[in-house]
FIVEXKOL-828983 format. One record per residue (C-alpha): x, y, z. Coordinates in nm, 2 decimals. Example, Ala and Ser with C-alpha at 12.3 -4.5 7.8 and 13.67 -1.06 7.14 Angstrom:
2
ATOM | u | v | w
ATOM | 1.23 | -0.45 | 0.78 .
ATOM | 1.37 | -0.11 | 0.71 .
This chain:
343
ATOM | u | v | w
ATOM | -2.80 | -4.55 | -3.10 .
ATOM | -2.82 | -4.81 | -2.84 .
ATOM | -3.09 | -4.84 | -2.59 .
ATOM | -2.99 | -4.65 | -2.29 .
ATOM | -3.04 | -4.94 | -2.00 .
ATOM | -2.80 | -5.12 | -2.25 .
ATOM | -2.53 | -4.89 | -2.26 .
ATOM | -2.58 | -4.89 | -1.81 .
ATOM | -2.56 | -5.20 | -1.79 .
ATOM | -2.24 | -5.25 | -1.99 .
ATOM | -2.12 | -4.95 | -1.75 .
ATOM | -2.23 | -5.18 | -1.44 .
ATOM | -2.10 | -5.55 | -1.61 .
ATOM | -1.75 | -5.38 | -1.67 .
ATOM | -1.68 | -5.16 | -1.36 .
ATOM | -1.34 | -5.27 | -1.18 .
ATOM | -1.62 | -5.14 | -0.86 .
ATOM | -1.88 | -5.36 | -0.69 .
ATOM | -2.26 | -5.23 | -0.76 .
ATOM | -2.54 | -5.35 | -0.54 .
ATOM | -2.87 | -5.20 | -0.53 .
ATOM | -3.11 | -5.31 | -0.20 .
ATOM | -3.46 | -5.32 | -0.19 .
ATOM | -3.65 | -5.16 | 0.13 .
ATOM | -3.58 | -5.47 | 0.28 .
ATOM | -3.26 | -5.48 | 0.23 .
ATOM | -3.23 | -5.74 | 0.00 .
ATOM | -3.00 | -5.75 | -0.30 .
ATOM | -3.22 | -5.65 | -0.63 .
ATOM | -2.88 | -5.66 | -0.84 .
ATOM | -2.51 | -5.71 | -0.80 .
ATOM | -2.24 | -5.65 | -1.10 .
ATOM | -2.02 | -5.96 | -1.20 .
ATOM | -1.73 | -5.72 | -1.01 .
ATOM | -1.94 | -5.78 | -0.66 .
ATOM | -2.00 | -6.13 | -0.68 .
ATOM | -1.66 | -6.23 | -0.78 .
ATOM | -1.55 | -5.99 | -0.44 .
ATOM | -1.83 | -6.12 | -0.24 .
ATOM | -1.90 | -6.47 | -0.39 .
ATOM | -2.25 | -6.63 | -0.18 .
ATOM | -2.37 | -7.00 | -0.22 .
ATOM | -2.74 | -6.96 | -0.43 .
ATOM | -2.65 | -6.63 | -0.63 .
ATOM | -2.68 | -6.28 | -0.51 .
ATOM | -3.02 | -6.16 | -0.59 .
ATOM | -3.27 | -6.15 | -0.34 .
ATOM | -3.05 | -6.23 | -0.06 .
ATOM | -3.03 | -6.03 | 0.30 .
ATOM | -2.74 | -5.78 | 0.25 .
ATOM | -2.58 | -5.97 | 0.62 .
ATOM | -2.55 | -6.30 | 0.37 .
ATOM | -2.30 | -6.10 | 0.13 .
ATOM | -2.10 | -5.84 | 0.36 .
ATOM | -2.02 | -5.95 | 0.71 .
ATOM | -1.87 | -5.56 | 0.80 .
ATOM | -2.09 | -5.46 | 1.10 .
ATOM | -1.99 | -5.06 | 1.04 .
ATOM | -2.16 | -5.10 | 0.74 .
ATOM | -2.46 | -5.30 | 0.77 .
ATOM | -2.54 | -5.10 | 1.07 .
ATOM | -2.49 | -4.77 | 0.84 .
ATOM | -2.72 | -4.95 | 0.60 .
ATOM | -3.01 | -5.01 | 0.84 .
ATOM | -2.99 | -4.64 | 0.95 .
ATOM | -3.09 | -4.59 | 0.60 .
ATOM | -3.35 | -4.84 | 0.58 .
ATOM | -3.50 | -4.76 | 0.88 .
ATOM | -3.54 | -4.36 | 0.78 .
ATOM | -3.62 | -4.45 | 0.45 .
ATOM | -3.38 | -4.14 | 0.29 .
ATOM | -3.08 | -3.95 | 0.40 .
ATOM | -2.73 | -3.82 | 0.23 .
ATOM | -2.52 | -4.04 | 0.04 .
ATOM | -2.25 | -4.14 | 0.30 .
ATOM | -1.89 | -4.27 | 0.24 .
ATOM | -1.72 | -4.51 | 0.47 .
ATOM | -1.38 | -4.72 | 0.50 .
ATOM | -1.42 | -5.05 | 0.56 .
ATOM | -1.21 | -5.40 | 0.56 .
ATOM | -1.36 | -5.76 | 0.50 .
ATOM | -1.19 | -6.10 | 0.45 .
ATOM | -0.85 | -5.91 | 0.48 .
ATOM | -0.93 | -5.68 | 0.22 .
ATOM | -1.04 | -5.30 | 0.24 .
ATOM | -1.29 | -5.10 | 0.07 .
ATOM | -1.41 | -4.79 | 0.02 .
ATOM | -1.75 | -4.79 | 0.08 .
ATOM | -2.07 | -4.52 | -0.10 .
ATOM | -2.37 | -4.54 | 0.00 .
ATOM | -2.66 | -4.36 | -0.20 .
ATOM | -3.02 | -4.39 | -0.10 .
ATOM | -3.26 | -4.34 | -0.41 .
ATOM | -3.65 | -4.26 | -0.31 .
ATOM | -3.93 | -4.16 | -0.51 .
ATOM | -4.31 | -4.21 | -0.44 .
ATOM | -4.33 | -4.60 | -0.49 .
ATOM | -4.04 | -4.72 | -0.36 .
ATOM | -3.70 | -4.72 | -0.14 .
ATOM | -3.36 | -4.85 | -0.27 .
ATOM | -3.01 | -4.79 | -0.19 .
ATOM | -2.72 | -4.83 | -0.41 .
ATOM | -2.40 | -4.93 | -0.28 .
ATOM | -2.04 | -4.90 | -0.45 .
ATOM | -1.80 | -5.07 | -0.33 .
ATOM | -1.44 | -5.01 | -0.42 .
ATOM | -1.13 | -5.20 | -0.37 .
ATOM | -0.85 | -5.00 | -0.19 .
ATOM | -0.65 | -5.27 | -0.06 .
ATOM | -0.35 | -5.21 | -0.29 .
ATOM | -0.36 | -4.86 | -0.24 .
ATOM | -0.35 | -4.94 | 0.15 .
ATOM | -0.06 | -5.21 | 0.12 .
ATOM | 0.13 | -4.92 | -0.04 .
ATOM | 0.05 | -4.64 | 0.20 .
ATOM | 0.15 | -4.89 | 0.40 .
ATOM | 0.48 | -4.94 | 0.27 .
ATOM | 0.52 | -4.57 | 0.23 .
ATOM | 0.49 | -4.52 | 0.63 .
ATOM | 0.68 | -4.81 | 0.74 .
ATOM | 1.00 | -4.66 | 0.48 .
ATOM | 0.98 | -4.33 | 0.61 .
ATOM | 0.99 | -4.47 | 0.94 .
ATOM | 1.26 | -4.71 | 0.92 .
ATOM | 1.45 | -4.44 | 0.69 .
ATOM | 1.48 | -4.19 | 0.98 .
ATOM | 1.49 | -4.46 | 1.27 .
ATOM | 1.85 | -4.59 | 1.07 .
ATOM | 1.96 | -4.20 | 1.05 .
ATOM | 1.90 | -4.11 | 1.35 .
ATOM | 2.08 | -4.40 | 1.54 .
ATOM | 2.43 | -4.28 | 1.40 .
ATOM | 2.37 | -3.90 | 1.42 .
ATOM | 2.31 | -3.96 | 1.79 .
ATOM | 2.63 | -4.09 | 1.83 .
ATOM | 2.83 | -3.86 | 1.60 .
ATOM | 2.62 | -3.58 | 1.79 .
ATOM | 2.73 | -3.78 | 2.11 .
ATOM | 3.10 | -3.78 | 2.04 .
ATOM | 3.15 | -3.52 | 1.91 .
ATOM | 3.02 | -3.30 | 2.24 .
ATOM | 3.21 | -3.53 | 2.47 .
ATOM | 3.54 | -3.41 | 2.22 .
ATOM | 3.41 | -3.06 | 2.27 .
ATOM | 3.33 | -3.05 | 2.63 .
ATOM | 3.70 | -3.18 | 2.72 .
ATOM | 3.75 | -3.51 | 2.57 .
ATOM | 4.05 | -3.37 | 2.32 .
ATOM | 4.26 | -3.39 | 2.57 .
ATOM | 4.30 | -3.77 | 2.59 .
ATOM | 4.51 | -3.87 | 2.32 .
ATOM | 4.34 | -4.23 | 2.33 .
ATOM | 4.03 | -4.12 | 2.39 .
ATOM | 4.02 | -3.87 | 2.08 .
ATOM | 4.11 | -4.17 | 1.88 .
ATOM | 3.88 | -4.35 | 1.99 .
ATOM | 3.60 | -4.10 | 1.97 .
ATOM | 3.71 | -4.02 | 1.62 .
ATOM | 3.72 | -4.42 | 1.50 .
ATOM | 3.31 | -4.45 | 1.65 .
ATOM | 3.26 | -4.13 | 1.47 .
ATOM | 3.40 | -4.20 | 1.14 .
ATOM | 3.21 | -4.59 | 1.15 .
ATOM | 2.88 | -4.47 | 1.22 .
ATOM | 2.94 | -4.19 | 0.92 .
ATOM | 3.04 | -4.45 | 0.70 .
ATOM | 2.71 | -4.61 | 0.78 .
ATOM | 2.51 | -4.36 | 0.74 .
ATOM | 2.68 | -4.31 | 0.36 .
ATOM | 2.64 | -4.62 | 0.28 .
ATOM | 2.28 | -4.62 | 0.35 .
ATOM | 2.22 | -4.30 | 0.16 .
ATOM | 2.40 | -4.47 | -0.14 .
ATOM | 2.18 | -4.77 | -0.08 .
ATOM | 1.84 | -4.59 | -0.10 .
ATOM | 1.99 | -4.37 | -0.38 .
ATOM | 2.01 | -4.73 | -0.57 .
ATOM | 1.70 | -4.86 | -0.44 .
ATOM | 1.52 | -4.56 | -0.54 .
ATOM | 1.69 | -4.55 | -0.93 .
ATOM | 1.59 | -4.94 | -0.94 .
ATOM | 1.26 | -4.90 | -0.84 .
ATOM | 1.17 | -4.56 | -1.08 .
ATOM | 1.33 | -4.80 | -1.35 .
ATOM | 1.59 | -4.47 | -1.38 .
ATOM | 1.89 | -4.68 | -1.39 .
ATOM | 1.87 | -4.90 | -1.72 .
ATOM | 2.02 | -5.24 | -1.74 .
ATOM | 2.24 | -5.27 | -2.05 .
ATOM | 2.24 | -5.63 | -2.14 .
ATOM | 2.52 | -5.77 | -2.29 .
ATOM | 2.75 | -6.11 | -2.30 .
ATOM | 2.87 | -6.19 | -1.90 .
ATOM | 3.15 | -6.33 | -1.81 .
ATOM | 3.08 | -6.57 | -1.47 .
ATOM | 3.40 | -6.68 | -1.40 .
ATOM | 3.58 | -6.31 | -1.48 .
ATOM | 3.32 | -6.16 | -1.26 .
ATOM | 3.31 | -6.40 | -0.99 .
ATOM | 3.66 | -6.46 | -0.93 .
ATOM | 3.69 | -5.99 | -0.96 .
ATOM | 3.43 | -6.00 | -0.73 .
ATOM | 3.59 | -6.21 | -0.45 .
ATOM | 3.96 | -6.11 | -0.46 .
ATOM | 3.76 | -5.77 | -0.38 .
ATOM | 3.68 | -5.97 | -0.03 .
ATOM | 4.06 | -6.09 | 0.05 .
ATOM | 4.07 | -5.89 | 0.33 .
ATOM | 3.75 | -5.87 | 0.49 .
ATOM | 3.73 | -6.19 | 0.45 .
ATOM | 4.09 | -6.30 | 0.59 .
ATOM | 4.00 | -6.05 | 0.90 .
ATOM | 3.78 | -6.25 | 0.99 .
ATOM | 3.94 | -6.60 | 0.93 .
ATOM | 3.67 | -6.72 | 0.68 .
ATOM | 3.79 | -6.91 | 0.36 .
ATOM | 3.60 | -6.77 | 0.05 .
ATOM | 3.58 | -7.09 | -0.20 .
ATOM | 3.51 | -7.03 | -0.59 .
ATOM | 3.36 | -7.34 | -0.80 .
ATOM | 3.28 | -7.29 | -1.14 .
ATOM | 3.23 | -7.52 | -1.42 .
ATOM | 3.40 | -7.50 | -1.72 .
ATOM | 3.10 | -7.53 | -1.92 .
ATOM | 2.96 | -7.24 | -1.80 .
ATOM | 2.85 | -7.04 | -2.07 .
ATOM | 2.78 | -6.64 | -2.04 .
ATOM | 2.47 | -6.54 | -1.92 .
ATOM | 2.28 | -6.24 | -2.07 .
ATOM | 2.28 | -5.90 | -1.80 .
ATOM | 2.43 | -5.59 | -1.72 .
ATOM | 2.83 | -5.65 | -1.55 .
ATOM | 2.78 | -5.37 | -1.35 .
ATOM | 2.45 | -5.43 | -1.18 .
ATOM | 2.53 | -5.80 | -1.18 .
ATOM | 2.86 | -5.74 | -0.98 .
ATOM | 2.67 | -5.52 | -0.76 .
ATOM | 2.47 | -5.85 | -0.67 .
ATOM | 2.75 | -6.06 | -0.59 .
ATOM | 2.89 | -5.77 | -0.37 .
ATOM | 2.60 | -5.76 | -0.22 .
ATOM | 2.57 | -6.16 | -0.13 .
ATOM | 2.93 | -6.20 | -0.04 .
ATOM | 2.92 | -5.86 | 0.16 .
ATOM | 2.65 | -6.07 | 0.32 .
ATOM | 2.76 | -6.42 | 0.38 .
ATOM | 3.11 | -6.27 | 0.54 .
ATOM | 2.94 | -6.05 | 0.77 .
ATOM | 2.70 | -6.34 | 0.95 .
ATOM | 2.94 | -6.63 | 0.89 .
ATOM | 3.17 | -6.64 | 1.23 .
ATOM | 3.53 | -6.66 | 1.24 .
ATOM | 3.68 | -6.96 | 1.15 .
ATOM | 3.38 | -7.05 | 0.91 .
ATOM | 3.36 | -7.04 | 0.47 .
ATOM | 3.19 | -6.91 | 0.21 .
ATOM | 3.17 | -7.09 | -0.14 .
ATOM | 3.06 | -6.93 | -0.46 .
ATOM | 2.98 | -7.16 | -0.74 .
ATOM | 2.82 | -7.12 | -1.08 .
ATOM | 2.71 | -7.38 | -1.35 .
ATOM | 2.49 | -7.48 | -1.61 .
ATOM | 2.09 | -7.57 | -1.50 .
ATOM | 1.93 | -7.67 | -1.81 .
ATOM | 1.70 | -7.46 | -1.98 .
ATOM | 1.92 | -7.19 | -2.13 .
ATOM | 1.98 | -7.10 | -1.74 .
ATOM | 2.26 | -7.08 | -1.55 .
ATOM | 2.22 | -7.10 | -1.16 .
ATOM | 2.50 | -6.89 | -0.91 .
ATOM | 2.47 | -7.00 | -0.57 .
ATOM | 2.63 | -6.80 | -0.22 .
ATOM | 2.66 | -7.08 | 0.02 .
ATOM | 2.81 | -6.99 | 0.38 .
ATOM | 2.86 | -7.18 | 0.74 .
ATOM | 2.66 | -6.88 | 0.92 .
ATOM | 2.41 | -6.83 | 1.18 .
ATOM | 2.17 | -6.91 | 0.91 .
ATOM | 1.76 | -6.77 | 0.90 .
ATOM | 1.50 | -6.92 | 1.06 .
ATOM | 1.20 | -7.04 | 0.83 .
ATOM | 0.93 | -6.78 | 0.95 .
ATOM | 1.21 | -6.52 | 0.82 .
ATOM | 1.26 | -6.64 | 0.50 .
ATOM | 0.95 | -6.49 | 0.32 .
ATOM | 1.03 | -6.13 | 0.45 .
ATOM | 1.41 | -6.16 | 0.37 .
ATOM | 1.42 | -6.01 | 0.04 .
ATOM | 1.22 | -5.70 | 0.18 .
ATOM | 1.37 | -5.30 | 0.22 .
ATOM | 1.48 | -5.30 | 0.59 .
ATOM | 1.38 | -5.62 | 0.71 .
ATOM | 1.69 | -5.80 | 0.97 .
ATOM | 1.64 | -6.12 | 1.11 .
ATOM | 1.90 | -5.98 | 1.39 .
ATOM | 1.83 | -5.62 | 1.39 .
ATOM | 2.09 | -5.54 | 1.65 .
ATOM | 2.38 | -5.77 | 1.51 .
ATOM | 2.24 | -5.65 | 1.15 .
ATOM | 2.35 | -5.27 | 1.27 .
ATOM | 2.70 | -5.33 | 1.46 .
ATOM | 2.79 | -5.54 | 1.13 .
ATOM | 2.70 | -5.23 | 0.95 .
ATOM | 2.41 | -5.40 | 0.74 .
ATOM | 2.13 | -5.13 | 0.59 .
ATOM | 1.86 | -5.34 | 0.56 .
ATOM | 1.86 | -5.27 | 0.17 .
ATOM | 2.13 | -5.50 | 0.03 .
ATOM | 1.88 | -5.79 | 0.00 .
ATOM | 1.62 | -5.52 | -0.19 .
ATOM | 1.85 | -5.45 | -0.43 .
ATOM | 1.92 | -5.76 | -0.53 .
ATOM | 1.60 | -5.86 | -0.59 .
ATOM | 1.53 | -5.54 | -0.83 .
ATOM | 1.84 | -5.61 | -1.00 .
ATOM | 1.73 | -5.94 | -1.06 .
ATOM | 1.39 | -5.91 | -1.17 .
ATOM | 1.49 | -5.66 | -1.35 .
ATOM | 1.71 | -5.94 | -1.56 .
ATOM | 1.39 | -6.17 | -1.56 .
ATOM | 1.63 | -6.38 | -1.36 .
ATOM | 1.50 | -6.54 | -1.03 .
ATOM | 1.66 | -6.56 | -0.66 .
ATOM | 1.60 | -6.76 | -0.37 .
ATOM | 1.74 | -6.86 | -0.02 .
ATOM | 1.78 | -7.17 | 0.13 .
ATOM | 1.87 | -7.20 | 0.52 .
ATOM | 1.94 | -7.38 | 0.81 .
ATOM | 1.94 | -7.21 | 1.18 .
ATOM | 2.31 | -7.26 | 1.30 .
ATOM | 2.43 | -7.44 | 0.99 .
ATOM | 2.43 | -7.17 | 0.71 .
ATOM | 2.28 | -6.98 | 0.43 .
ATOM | 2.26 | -7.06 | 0.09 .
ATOM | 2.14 | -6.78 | -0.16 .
ATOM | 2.10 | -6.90 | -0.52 .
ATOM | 2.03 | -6.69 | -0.81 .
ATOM | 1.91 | -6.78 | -1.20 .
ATOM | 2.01 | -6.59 | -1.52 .
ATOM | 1.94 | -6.69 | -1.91 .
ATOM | 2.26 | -6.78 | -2.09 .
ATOM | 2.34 | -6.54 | -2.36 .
ATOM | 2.24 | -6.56 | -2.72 .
């Protein structure tokens, strides 16, 4: 059987937690390879002041209280350093000779980043509900309290009523999407695609919203283009999701072009190009994300959900297939998206 400090220190040199162990001094007696990558310090580790390795004043104060009383209870605190966070244990060990302290040191900063984006969700989930259940609410006391009287104003209540319901479906179906994309509970089926089929469906879909509006929808795809490998269904909901898009923030009078063709590599490249208000470049890194608007308030009388973006992504990735914007403030948008060719 191996030798016991053998088998520790395998423990200590493979631990996914820092170790460091502090004289009565305070200075490091050892530190496992997971510490010094987290905490790296010019000249090694050992036998330097614990202040040279972990600039967290919470803690080094909470480590000279033990130090200076030379004992005490283990103690647990939270703390952050060079943007990460970590939960902190802190066990004294004492015996006749000497005074030590061993320190752990674990790396919570994923776990925060998704509490995080837990909170933020919820919050943004009932802050988009509650905005068009205050008006139906509205309304539909104003219809009670007299307002059906008014032929024109009934209507009218009734039209405000039935948009913001709309809305608020449409979001629900969103996060029901979101939710099966991200849980992996809605499998992609992959099969031969047909660009051209499913780009020219997919737009004669928009005739209408599109002719509303007074915006030209332009298709241009190369006859070479060969069928890329994915799911029709999902993929359609993608280009829903772009044109749906590029109509909404593209002003009257302006155009949307759709174009797919050949990129080399067994890849095919589908890019959503419109005249719109376009994204400014500290935007562009967050555009992708669940609920993030550039305009919030134009994003909600346009009837956006903050999701669309979200789901394309997942659909996407989920295809191994990479998207991207490109953008000019007041020129336009163009959002471009990369499939493998079938076979």
């Amino acid at each position: 059987m191996p030798d016991k400090s053998v088998i520790l220190a395998a423990i200590a040199r493979e631990m996914q937690t820092g170790v460091l162990v502090l004289d009565k001094e305070g200075r490091a007696l050892y530190a496992n390879p997971f510490l010094v990558q987290s905490f790296p310090i010019t000249g090694g580790v050992e036998g330097a002041p614990v202040s040279a390795i972990i600039k967290n004043e919470t803690l080094l104060k909470t480590i000279d209280g033990f130090i200076g009383a030379r004992g005490g209870s283990s103690k647990e605190i939270e703390i952050s350093e060079s943007g990460r966070f970590f939960n902190a244990r802190i066990v004294p060990l004492a015996d006749k000779a000497e005074f030590s302290i061993l320190l752990f040191l674990q790396d919570i900063t994923e776990e925060k980043r998704v509490e995080t984006i837990k909170k933020d969700f919820v919050a943004n989930v009932s802050h988009e509900l509650r905005t068009p259940l205050a008006s139906i609410k509205g309304y539909s006391e104003t219809l009670l309290d007299g307002g059906m009287e008014d032929m024109d104003t009934q209507k009218e209540f009734l039209r405000v009523i039935d948009r913001h319901a709309t809305r608020m479906s449409r979001l629900i179906d969103d996060l029901l999407i979101l939710s099966r994309l991200e849980s992996h509970q809605m499998p992609i089926v992959f099969a031969p695609v047909d660009l051209k089929e499913l780009i020219n469906a997919t737009s004669s879909g928009f005739k209408m919203q599109s002719q509303d509006k007074g915006i030209k929808i332009n298709v241009a795809i190369r006859d070479d283009t060969p069928k890329v490998s994915g799911d029709r269904d999902r993929l359609e909901q993608v280009m829903v999701n772009l044109l749906d898009n590029a109509i909404k923030y593209t002003p009257s009078g302006g155009s949307v072009e759709v174009s797919a063709a050949p990129a080399g590599d067994g890849h095919v490249r589908i890019d959503v190009t419109d005249t719109g208000f376009g994204i400014p470049v500290e935007d562009i890194p967050r555009i992708f994300e669940r609920f993030y608007r550039v305009d919030k308030a134009r994003s909600r009388e346009l009837g956006g959900t903050g999701l669309g973006l979200a789901i394309v992504k997942h659909i996407i990735s989920g295809h191994n297939g990479r998207v991207w914007v490109e953008s000019v403030p007041g020129k336009g948008s163009s959002f471009s998206v990369m499939l493998k060719v079938w076979g």
